[in-house]
N, C-alpha and C positions, 0 to 999 in steps of 0.2 A: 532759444536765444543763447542758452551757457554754450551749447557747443557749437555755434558761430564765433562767437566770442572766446570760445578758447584755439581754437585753429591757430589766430599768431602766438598765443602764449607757447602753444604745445609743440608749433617749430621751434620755438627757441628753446625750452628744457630739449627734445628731442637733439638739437644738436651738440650741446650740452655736455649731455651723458655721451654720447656718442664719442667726440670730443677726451671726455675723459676716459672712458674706458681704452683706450687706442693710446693717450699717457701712461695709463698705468701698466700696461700692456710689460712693455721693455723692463720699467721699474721694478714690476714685477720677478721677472726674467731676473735683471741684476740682485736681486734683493736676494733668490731662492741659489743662483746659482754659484754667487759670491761670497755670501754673508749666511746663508743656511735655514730656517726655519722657521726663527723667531722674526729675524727679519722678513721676511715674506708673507708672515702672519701679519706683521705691521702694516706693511703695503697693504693687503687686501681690510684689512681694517679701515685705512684713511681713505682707500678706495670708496668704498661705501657711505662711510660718512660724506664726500663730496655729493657724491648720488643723492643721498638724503638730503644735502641741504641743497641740491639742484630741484629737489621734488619741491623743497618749501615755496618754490617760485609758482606753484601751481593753485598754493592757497592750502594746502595740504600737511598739515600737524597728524605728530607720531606722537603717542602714551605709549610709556612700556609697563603693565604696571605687574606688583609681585616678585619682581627680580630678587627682592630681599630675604624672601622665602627657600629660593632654587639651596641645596645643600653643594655645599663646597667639598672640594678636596677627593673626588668620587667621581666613576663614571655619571652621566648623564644621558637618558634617550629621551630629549625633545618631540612629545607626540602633537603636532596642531592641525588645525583645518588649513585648506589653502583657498586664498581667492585670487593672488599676483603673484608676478616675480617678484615685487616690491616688495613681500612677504618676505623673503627671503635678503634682500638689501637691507630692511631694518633690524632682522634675528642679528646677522654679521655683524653689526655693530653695538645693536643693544645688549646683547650676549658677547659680547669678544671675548669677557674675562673666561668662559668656558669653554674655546674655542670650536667653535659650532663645526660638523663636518657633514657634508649633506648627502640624501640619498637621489639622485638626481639621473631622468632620463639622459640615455646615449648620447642623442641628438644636441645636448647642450654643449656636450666634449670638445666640437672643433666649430669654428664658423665663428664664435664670438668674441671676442677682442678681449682680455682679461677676464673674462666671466670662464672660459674655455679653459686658456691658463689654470686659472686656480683651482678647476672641477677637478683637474689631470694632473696636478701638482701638490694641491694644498692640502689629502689627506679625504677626503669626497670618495665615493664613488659612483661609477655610471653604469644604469642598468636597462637591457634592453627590456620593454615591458611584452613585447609578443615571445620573449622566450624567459618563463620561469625558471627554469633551469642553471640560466647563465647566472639570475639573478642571485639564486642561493648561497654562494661563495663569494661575491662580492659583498654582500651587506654582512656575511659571518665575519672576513677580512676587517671593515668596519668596525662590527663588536671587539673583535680582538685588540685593536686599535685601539678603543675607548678604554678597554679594562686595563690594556698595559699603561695607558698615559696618562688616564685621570679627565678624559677629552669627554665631548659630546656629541652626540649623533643627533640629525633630525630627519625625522619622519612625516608624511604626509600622506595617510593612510588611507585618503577617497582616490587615492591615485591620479586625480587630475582638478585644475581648479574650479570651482564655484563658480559661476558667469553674474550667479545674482544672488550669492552669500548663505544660501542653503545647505546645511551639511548633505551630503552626500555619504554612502554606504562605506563603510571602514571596512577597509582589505587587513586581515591579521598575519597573513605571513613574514610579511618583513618586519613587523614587531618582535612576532615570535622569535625571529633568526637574533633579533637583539638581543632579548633578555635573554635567550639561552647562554650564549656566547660573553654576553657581560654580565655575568650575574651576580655584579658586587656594584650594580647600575641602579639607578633610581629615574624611574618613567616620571616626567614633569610634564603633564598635561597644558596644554598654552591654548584657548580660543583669540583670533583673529577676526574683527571686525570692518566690515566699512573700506576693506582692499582693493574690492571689486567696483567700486565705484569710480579709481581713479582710470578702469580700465573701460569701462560700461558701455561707452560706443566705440570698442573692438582695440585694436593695437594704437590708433588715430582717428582724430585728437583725445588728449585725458579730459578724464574729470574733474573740474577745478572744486574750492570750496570742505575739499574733505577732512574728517578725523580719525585715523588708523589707530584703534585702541588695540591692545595686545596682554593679554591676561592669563597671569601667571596665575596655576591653581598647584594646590598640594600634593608634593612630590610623593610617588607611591614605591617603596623600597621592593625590587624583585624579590626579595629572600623571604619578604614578608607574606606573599600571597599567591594563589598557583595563578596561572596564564588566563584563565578565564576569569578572574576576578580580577586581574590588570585591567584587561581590554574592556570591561563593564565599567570598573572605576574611570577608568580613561576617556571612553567615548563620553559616557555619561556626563564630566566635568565639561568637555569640551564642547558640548553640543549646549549644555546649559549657559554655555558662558555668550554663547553665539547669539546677536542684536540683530533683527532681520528688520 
């Protein structure tokens, strides 16, 4: 009966976003081309935020909680589970102050209206996942990024989302290319709940009724412990924090 009933709801967010993304498209554009950085950081900021409050029409409430915790002034490598892109919609905004930079397949680069834009502009990068090779120099590029500027990277180390909220096996090489390369970074472990459900019967229609919690746990200083004790500490929080 819910996903009967949400078929008109899930046209109208569906056009929605659509809608906006395709506004901010240009804005975008002007914002990076004209005005430089920070501006364009802003745009993709309010970008999101709309997104988010296009999502609330679905019945669907965001917790971000721990933010308080995250250390300032310092790289950041955001490590969390993935279950949507919505994931990724709420980081951009619930984190702006850290300026999130994502580590995100190829395929997202071109075809999508402001999403494309800001992957290929905004400090991201794209990595092909059939070729490890290629990847290795873009996510060091990243590290280097974060160490010069005080920025954040995020990581999603099951490589691909959860359908029904289950952690899945943690790939370590793209961590590893972090901390090496940012080694003045602190890994901030994030578990993501309850994502997957706005997506649960496929791309169309959403899930209505949801609560995306997002859970910040104890940043773990690179300098502090060698690479295998990261990734222990890391998965460990994360998988604990995970609601099935």
């Amino acid at each position: 009966m819910q996903k009967i009933i949400s078929y008109p709801l899930s046209f109208i967010v569906l056009m929605l976003i659509l809608l906006t993304l395709v506004i901010f498209h240009p804005i975008q554009w002007v914002c990076l081309n004209v005005f430089g950085y920070q501006a364009h950081k802003k745009s993709v900021d309010y970008l999101n935020f709309f997104l988010l409050r296009i999502v609330h029409l679905l019945g669907t409430t965001f917790v971000f909680e721990g933010r308080e915790s995250i250390p300032k002034g310092v790289p950041i490598i955001f490590v969390a589970n993935h279950q949507s892109l919505y994931d990724i919609i709420a980081m951009i905004w619930f984190l702006r102050e850290f300026h999130p930079k994502f580590v995100s397949k190829k395929e997202l680069g071109k075809g999508v209206p402001s999403v494309s834009f800001n992957l290929r502009h905004g400090g991201s990068v794209l990595i092909d996942r059939k070729d490890p090779k290629q990847a290795i120099p873009a996510i060091k590029k990243l590290s280097e990024y974060i160490e010069k500027h005080n920025r954040a990277a995020v990581i999603f180390p099951e490589g691909t989302r959860s359908k029904d909220g289950k952690p899945k096996e943690f790939a370590q090489s793209g961590l590893k290319i972090l901390c090496k390369y940012a080694p003045s970074a602190y890994v901030v472990p994030l578990s993501i709940n309850h994502s997957w459900k706005l997506v649960k019967y496929g791309s169309f229609p959403y899930g209505l009724g949801n609560r995306l919690t997002f859970v910040v746990h104890e940043a773990i200083a690179v300098t502090d412990y060698s690479f295998g004790e990261i990734v222990e500490k890391t998965e460990a929080a994360i998988v604990k924090g995970i609601k099935i």
